[in-house]
Residue frames as qw, qx, qy, qz and C-alpha x, y, z in Angstrom:
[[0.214, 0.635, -0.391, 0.631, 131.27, 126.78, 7.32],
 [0.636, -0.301, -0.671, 0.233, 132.18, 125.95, 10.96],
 [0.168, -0.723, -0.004, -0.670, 130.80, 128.42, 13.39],
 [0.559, -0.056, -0.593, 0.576, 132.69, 128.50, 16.81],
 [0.154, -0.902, -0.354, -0.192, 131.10, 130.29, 19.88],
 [0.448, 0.552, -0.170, 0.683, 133.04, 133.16, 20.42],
 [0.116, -0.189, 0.438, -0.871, 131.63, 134.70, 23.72],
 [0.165, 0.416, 0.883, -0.139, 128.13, 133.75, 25.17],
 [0.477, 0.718, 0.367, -0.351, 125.49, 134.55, 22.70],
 [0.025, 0.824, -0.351, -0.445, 127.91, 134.87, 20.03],
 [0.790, 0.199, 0.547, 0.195, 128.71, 132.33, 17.27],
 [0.043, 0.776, -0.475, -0.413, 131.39, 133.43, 14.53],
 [0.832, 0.530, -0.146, -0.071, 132.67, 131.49, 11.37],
 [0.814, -0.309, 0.005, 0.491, 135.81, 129.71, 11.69],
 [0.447, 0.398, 0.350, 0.721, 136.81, 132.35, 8.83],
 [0.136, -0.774, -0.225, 0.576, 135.98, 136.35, 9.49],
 [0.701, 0.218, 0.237, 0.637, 136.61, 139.00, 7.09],
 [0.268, -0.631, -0.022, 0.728, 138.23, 142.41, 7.02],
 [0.327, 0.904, 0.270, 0.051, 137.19, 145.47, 5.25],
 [0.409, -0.720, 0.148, 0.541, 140.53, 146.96, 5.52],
 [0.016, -0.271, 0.449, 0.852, 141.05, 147.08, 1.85],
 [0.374, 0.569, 0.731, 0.041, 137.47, 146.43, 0.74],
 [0.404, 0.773, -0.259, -0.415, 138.15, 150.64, -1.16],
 [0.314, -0.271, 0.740, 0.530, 140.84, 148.99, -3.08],
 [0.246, 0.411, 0.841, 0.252, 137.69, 147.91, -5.17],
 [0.186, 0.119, 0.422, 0.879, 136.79, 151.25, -6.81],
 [0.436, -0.277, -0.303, -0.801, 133.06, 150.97, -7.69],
 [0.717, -0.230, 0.310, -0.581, 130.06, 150.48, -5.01],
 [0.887, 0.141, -0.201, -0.390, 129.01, 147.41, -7.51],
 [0.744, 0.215, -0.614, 0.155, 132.14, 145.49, -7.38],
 [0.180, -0.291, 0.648, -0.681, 132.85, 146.68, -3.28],
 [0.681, -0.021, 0.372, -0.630, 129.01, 145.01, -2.48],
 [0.849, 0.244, -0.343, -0.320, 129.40, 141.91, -4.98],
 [0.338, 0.373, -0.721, 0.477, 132.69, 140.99, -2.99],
 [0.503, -0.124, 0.546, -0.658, 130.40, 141.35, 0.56],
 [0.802, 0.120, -0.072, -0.581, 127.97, 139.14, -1.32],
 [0.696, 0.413, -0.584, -0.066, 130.01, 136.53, -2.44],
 [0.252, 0.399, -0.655, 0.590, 131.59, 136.52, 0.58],
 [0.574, -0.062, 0.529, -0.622, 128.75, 135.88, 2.99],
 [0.880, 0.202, -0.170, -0.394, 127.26, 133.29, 0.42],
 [0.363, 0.411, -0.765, 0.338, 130.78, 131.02, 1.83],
 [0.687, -0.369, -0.619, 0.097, 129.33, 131.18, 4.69],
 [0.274, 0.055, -0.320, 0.905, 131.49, 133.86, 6.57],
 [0.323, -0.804, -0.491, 0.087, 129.19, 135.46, 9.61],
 [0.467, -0.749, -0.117, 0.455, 131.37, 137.93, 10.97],
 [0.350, 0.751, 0.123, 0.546, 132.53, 141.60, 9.44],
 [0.692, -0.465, -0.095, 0.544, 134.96, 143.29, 10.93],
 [0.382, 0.661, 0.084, 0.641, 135.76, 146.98, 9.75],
 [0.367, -0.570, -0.345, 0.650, 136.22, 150.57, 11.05],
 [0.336, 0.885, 0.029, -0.319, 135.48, 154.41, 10.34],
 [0.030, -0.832, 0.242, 0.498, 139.17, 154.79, 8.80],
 [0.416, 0.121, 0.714, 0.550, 138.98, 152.40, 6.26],
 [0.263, 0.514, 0.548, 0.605, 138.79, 153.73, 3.23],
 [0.062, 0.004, -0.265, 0.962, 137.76, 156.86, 5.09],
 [0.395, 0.113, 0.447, -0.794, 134.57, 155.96, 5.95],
 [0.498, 0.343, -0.531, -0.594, 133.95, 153.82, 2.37],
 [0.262, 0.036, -0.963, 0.048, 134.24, 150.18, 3.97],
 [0.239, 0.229, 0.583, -0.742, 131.61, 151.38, 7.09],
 [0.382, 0.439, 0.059, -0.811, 128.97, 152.32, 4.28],
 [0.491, 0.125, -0.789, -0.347, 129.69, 149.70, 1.68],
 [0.066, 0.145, -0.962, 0.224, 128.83, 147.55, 4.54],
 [0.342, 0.227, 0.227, -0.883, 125.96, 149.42, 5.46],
 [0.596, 0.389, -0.154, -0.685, 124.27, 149.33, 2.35],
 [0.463, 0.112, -0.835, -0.275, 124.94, 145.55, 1.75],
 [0.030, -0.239, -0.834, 0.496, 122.92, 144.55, 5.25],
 [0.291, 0.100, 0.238, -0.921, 120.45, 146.77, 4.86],
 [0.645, -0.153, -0.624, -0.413, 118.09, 143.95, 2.81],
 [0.819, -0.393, 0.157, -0.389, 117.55, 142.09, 6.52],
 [0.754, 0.281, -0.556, 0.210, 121.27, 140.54, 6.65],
 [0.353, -0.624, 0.480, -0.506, 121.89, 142.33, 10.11],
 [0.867, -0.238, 0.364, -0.245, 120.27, 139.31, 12.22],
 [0.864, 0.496, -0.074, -0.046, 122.51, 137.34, 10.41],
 [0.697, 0.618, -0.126, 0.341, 125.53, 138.45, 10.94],
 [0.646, -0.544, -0.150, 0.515, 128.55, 139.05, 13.73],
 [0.383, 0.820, 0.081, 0.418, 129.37, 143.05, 12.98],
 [0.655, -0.485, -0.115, 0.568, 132.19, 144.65, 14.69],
 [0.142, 0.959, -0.102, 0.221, 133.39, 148.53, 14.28],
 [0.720, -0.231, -0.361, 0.545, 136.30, 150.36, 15.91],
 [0.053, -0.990, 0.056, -0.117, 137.24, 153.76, 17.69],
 [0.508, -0.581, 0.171, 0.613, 140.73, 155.77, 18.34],
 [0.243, -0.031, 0.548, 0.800, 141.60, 156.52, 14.49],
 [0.396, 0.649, 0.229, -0.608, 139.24, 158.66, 12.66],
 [0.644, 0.528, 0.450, 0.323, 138.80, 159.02, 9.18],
 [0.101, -0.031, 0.322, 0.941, 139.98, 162.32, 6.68],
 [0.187, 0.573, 0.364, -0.710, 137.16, 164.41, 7.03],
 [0.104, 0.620, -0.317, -0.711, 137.78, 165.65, 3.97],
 [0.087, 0.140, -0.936, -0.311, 138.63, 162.41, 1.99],
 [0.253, 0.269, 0.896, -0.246, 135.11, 160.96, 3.89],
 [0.466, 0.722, 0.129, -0.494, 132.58, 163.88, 2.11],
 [0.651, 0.700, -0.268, -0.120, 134.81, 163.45, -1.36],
 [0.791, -0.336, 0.502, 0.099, 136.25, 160.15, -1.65],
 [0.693, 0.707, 0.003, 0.144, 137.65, 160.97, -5.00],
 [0.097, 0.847, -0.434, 0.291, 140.59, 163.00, -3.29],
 [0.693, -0.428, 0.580, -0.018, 141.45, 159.65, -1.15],
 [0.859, 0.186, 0.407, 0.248, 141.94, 157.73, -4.39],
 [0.503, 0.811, -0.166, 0.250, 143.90, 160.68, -5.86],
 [0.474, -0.773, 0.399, -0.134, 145.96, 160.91, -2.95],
 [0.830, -0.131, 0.541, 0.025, 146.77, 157.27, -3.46],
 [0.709, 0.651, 0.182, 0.202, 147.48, 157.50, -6.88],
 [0.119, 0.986, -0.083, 0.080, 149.75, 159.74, -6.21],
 [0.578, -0.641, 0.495, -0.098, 151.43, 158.86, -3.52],
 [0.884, -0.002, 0.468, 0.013, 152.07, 155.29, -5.62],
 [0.619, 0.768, -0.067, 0.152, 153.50, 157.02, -8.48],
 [0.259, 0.817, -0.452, 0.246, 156.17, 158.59, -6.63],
 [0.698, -0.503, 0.508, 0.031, 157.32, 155.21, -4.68],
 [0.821, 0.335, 0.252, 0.387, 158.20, 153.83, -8.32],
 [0.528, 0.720, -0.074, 0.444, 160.48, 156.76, -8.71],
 [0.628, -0.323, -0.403, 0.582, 161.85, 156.48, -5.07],
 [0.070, -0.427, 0.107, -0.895, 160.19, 160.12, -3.75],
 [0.220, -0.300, -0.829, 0.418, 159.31, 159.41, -0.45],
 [0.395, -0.471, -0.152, -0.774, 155.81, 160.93, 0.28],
 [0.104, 0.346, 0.823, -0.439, 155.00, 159.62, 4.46],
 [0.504, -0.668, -0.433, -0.334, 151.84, 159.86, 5.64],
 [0.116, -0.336, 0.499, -0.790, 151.66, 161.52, 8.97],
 [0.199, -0.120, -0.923, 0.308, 151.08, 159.37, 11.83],
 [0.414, -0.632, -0.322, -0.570, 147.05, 159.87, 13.01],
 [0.196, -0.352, 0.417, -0.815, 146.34, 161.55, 15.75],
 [0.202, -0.115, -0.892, 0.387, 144.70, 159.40, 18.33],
 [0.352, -0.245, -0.240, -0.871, 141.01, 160.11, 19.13],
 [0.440, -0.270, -0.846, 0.136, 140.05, 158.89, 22.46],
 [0.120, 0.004, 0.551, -0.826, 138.56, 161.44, 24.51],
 [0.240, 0.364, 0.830, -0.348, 134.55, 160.81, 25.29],
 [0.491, 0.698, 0.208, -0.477, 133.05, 163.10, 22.86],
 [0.300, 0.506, -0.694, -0.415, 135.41, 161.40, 20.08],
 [0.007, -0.008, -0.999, 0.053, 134.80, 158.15, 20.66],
 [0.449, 0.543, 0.621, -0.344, 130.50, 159.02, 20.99],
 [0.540, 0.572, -0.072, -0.613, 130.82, 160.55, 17.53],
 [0.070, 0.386, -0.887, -0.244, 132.96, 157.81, 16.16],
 [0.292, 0.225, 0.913, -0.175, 130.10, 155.51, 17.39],
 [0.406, 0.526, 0.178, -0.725, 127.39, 157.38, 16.28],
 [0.344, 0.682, -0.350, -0.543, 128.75, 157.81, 12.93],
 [0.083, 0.304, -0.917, -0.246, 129.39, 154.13, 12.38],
 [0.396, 0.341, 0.790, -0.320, 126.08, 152.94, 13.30],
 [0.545, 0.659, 0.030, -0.519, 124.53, 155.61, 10.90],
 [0.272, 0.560, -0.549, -0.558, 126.87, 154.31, 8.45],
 [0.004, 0.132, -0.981, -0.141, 126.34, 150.66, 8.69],
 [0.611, -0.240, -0.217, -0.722, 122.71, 151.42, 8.96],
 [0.588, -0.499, -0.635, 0.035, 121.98, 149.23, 12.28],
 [0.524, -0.820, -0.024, -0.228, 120.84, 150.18, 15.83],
 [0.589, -0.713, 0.375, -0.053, 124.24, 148.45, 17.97],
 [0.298, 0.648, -0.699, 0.057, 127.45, 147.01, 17.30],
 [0.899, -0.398, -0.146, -0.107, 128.27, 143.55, 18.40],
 [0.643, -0.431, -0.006, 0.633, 132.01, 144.39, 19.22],
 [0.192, -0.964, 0.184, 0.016, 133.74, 147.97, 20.03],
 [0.826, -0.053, -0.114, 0.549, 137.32, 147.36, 19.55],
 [0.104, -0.890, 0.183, 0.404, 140.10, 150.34, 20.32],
 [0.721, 0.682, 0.121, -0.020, 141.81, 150.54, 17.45],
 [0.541, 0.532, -0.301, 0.578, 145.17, 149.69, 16.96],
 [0.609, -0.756, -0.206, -0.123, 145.57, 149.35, 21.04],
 [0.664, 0.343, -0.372, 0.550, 148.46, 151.07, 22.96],
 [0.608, -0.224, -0.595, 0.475, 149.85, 151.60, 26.17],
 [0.090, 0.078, 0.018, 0.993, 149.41, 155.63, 26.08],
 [0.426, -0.463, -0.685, -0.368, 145.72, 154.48, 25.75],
 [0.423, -0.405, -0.792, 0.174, 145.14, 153.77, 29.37],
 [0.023, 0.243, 0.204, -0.948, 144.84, 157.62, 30.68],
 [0.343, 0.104, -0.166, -0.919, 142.03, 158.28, 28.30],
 [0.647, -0.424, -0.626, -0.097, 140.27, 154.51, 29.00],
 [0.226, -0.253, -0.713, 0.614, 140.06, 155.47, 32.42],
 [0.330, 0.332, 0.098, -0.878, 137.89, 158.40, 31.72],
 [0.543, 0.078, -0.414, -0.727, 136.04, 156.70, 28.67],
 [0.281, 0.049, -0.958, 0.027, 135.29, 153.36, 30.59],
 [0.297, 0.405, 0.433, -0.748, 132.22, 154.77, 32.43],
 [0.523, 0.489, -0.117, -0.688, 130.77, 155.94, 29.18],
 [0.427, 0.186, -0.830, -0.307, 131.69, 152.28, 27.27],
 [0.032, -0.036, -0.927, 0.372, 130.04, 150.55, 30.11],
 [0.330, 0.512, 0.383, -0.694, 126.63, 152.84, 29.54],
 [0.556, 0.390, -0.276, -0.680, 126.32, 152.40, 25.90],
 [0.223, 0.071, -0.967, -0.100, 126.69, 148.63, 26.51],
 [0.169, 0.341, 0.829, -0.410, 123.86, 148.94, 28.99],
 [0.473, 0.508, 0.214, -0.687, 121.71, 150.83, 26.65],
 [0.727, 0.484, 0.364, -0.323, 122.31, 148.52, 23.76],
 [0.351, 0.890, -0.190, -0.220, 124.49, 150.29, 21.30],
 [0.265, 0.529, -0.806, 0.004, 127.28, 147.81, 22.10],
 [0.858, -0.153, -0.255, -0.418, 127.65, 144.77, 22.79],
 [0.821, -0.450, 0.025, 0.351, 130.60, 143.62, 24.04],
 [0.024, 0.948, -0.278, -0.151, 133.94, 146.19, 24.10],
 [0.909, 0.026, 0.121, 0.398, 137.37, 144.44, 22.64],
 [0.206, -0.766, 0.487, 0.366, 140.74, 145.50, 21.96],
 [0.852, 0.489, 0.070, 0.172, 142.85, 145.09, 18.35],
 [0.306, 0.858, -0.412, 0.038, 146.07, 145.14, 17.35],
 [0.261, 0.550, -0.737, 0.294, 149.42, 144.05, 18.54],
 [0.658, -0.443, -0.591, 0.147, 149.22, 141.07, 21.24],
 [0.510, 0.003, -0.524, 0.683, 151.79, 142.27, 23.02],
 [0.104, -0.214, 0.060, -0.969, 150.39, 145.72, 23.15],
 [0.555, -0.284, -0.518, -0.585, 146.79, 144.45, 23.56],
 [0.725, -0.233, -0.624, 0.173, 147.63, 142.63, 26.54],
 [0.232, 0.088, -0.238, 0.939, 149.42, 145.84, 28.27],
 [0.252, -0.285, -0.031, -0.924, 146.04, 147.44, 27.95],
 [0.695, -0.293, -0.575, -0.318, 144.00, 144.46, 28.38],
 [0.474, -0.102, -0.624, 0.613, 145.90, 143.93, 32.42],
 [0.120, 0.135, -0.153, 0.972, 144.80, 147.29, 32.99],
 [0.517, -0.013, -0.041, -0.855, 141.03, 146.88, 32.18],
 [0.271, 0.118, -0.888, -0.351, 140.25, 143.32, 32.32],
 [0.217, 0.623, 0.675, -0.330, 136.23, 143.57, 33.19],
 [0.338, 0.666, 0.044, -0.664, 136.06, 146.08, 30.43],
 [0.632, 0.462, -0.453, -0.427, 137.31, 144.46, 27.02],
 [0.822, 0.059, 0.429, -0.370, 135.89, 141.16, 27.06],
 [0.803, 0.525, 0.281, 0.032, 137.15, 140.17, 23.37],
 [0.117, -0.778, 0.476, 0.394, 141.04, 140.81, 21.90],
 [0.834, 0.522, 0.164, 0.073, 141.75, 140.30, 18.33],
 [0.567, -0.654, 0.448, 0.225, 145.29, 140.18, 18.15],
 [0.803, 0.506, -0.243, -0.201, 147.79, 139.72, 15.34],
 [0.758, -0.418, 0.492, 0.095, 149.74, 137.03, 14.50],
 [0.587, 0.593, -0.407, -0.372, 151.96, 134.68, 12.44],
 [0.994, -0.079, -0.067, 0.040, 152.87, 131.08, 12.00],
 [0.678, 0.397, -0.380, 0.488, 156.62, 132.21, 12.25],
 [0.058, -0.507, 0.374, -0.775, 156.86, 134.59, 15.46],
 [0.403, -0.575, -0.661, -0.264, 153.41, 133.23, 16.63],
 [0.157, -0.483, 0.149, -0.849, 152.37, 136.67, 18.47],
 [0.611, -0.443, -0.104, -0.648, 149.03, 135.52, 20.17],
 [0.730, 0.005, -0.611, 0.307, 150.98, 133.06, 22.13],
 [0.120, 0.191, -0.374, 0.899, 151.35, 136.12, 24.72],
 [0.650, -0.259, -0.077, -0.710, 147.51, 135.75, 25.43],
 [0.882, -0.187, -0.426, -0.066, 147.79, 131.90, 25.76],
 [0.624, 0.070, -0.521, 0.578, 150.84, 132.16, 28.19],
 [0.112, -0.226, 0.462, -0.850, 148.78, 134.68, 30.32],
 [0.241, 0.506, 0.719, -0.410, 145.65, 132.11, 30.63],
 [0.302, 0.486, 0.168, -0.803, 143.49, 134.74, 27.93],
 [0.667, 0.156, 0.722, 0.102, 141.71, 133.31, 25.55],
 [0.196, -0.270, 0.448, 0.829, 142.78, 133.92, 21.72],
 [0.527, 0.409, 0.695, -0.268, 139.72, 134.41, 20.32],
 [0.493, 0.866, 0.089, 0.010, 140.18, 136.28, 16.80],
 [0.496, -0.385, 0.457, 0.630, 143.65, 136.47, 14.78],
 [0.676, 0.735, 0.056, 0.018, 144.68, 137.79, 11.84],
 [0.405, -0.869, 0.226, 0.171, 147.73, 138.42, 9.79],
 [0.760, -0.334, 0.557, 0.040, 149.08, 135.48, 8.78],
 [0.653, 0.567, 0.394, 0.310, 148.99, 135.96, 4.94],
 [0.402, 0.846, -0.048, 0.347, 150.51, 139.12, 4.93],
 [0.557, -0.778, 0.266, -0.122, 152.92, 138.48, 7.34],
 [0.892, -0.051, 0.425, 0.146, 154.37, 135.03, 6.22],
 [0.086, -0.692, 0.553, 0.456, 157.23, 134.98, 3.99],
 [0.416, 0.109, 0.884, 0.186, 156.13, 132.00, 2.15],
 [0.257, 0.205, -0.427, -0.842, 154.68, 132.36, -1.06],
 [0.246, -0.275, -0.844, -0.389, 151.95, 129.74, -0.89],
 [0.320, -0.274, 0.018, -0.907, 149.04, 131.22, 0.87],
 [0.755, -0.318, -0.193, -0.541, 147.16, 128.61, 1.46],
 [0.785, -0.005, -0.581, 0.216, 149.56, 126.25, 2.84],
 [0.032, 0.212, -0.539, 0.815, 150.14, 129.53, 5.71],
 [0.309, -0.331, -0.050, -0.890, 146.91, 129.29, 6.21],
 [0.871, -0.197, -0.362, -0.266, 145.91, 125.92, 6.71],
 [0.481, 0.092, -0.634, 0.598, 149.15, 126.07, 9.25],
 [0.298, -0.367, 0.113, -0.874, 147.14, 129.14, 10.81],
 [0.751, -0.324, -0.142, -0.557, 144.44, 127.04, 11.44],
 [0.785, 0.119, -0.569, 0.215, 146.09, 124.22, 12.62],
 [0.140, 0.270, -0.251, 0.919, 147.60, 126.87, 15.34],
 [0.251, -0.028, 0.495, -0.831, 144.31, 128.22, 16.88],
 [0.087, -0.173, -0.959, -0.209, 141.56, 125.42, 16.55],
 [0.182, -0.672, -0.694, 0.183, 139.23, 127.04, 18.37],
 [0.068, -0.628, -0.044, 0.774, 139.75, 130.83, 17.50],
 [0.644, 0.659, 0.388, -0.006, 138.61, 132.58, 14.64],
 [0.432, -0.111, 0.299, 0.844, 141.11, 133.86, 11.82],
 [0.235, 0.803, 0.052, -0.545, 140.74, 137.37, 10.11],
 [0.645, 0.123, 0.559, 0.506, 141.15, 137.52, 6.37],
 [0.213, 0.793, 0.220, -0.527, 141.12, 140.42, 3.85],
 [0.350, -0.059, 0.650, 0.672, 141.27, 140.32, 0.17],
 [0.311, 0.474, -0.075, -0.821, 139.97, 141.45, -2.93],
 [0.534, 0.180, -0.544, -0.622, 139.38, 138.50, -4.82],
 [0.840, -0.154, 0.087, -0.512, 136.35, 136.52, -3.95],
 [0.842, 0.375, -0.386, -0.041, 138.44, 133.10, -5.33],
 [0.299, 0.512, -0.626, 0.507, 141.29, 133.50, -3.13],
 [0.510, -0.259, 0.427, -0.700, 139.16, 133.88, 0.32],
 [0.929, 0.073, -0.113, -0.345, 137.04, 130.61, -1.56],
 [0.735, 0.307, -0.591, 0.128, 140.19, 128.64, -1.34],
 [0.041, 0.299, -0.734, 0.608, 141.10, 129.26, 2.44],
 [0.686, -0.143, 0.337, -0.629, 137.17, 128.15, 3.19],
 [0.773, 0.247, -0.555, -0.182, 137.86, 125.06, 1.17],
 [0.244, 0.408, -0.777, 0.414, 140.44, 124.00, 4.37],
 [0.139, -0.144, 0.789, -0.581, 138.07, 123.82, 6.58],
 [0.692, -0.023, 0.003, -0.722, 134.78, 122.30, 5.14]]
């Protein structure tokens, strides 16, 4: 696997992968065989947050480092969205929920979800850390991202940007980034740009999003997207466009079957 340096001291796979539907996989056994498989490619760099899975992706992750993969690996969390309390203590009732919720789109009964409340003030954002460290069982994150970054943000980074700057000096982080939308990402990024160092940014080979970073000078260093974005039905042929696209950035991926992920590392070995 080709391992590009992302920031200084930092080295990342060309390839990355996202925990964002690593519940989808039911049991622990098959959630940690997937991690397994998946580092044994070659992939360095994990990339979750508390509200997957409500707190299920953080912990799977956990418990697959804990043998002495840490050192090993590029780990990345995120704050603003929380998990379901509730769902996090008794993840049964998240996968009934779901169940549910899927039944009645096959019988056209709209069930939303209600939009999540935002969770940025300084004593949300230290428990959010906290609680992801405990869960991933290590001492410090190597990237903070805000989750799912927007422009409303910047009132409550003005207050929390003190307190991100102090848990970098004590350790706990390592460098602070911004996810989500470019466009959006950039808005915030203008605002703070000595504080998030690192913007992961989606994209696609039709719109191409992260183009708004390159056309302001910022370098694109992490994308995702592109598979579930693309209208095309061959997967790999978006992908290997993907790459083509940002030579020198890494791409996010997130899937459930070990095979699939094995073909998109095939492109680049």
């Amino acid at each position: 696997m080709k391992n590009l340096d992302l920031i200084e001291g930092i080295k990342v796979s060309r390839i990355g992968f996202g925990t964002a539907s690593l519940h989808h996989k039911f049991k622990e056994s098959q959630r940690l065989a997937l991690l397994s498989s998946v580092y044994d490619l070659g992939i360095n760099y994990f990339d979750t947050a508390r509200i997957y899975g409500d707190g299920i992706a953080e912990r799977t992750l956990g418990k697959f480092l804990s043998d002495g993969k840490r050192e090993n690996v590029i780990l990345s969390s995120k704050f603003g969205l929380a998990p379901n309390p509730i769902y996090e203590k008794v993840p049964f009732l998240m996968y009934s929920e779901k169940i549910i919720r899927s039944l009645l789109k096959k019988i056209d009964i709209d069930y939303s979800v209600k939009e999540k409340k935002r969770k940025l003030s300084i004593e949300d954002v230290s428990k959010s850390l906290s609680n992801s460290l405990k869960a991933l069982q290590t001492d410090w994150l190597d990237i903070f991202y805000l989750h799912e970054a927007q422009i409303e943000d910047v009132k409550a980074l003005y207050k929390l940007e003190p307190w991100l700057l102090e848990e970098k000096k004590k350790g706990r982080i390592r460098y602070v980034g911004l996810s989500g939308d470019a466009k959006k990402c950039l808005a915030v990024y203008e605002k703070f740009p000595d504080l998030f160092e690192i913007l992961q940014v989606e994209d696609s080979i039709e719109k191409r999003e992260a183009k708004t970073l390159k056309n302001q000078n910022i370098p694109v260093r992490i994308t995702f997207g592109y598979l579930r974005n693309s209208k095309k039905n061959n997967k790999v042929e978006v992908f290997n466009e993907a790459l083509k696209m940002n030579e020198e950035s890494t791409i996010l991926v997130s899937s459930k079957s070990v095979d699939n992920i094995r073909k998109l590392v095939d492109l680049i070995k």
